[in-house]
C-alpha positions as CSV (number, residue, x, y, z in Angstrom):
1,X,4.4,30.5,99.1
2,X,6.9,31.9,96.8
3,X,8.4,29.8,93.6
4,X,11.6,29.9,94.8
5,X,10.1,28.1,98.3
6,X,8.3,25.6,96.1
7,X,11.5,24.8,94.4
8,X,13.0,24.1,97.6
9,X,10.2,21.6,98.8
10,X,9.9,20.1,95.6
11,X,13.7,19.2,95.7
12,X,13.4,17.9,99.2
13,X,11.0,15.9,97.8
14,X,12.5,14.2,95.5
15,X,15.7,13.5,98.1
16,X,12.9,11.6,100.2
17,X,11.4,9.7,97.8
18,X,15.5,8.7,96.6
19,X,16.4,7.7,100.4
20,X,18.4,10.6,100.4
21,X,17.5,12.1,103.7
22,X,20.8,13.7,105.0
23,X,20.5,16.2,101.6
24,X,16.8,17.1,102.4
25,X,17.7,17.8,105.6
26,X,20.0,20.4,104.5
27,X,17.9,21.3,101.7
28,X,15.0,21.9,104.2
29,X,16.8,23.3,107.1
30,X,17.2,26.7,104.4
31,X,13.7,26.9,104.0
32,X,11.5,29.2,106.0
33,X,8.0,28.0,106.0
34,X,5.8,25.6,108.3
35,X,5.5,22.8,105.6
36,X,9.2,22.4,105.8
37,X,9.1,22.2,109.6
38,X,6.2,19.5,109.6
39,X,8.9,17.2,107.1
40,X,11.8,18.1,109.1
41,X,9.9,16.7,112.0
42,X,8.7,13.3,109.8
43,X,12.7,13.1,108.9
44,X,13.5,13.1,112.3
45,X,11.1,10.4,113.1
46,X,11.4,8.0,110.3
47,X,15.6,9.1,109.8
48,X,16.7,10.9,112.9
49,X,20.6,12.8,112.2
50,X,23.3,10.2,113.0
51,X,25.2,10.8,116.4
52,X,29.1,9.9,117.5
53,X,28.5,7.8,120.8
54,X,31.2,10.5,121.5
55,X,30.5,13.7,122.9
56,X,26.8,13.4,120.8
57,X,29.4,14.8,117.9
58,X,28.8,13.9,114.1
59,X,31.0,10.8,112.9
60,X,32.4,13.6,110.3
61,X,33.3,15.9,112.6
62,X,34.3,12.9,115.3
63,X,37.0,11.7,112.8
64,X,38.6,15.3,112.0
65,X,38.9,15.5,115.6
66,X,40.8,12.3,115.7
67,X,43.0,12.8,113.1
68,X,44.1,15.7,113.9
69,X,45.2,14.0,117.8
70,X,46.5,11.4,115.4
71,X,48.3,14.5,113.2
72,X,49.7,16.5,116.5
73,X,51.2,13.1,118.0
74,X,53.1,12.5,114.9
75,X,54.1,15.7,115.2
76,X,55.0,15.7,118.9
77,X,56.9,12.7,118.3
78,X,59.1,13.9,114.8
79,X,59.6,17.0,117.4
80,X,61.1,15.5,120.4
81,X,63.4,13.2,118.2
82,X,64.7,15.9,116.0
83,X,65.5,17.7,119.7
84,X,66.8,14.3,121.0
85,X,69.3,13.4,117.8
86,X,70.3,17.4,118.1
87,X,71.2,17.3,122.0
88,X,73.0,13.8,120.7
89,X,75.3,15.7,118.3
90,X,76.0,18.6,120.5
91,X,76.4,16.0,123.7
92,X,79.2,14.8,120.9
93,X,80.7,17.3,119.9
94,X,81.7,18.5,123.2
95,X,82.9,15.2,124.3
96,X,84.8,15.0,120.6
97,X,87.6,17.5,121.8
98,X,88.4,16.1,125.1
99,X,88.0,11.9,124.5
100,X,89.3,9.5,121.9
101,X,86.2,8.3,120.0
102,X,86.5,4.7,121.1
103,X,87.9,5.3,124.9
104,X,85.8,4.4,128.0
105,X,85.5,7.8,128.6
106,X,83.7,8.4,125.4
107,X,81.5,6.3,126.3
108,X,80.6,7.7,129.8
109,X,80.4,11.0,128.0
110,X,78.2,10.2,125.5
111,X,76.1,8.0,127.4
112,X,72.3,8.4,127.8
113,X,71.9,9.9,124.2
């Protein structure tokens, strides 16, 4: 076993012994040698990795996912307005020419934006 491995273990240690499983996880997952396996196998028995309900994704990556569905609706919705209040104006402007502003016909022309 090579210093740099000991380092590695030593560090993980430390994490355990703090609580701090999630960071020896990571800490260990780097390591290539059989003592790290054997404590990646104990952290998954006394502090198995946290799962969404959803999909079996992490809650991290569970609520990027969300927010950006929560992002591209906002989007989607800014969208279609902008197209809406632009079909509006050009709905207005053709009816402008032809119609007094304030005349039944005006209305009828205009109507539905």
């Amino acid at each position: 076993m090579d210093a740099e491995t000991k380092d590695q273990l030593s560090a993980a240690k430390f994490l355990i012994d703090r609580k701090d499983y999630r960071k020896a996880r990571l800490v260990l997952e780097d390591v290539d040698d059989p003592i790290a396996d054997k404590w990646l196998d104990k952290l998954d028995l006394i502090a198995p990795e946290r799962r969404s309900i959803f999909l079996g994704w992490t809650p991290a990556f569970t609520a990027f996912v969300i927010g950006m569905i929560i992002v591209a609706v906002i989007v989607a919705v800014v969208a279609l307005n902008t197209a809406t209040a632009g079909s509006r104006a050009i709905r207005e402007n053709a009816c402008s020419g032809r119609y007094d502003r304030y005349s039944a016909e005006w209305q009828n022309c205009t109507r539905g934006y």
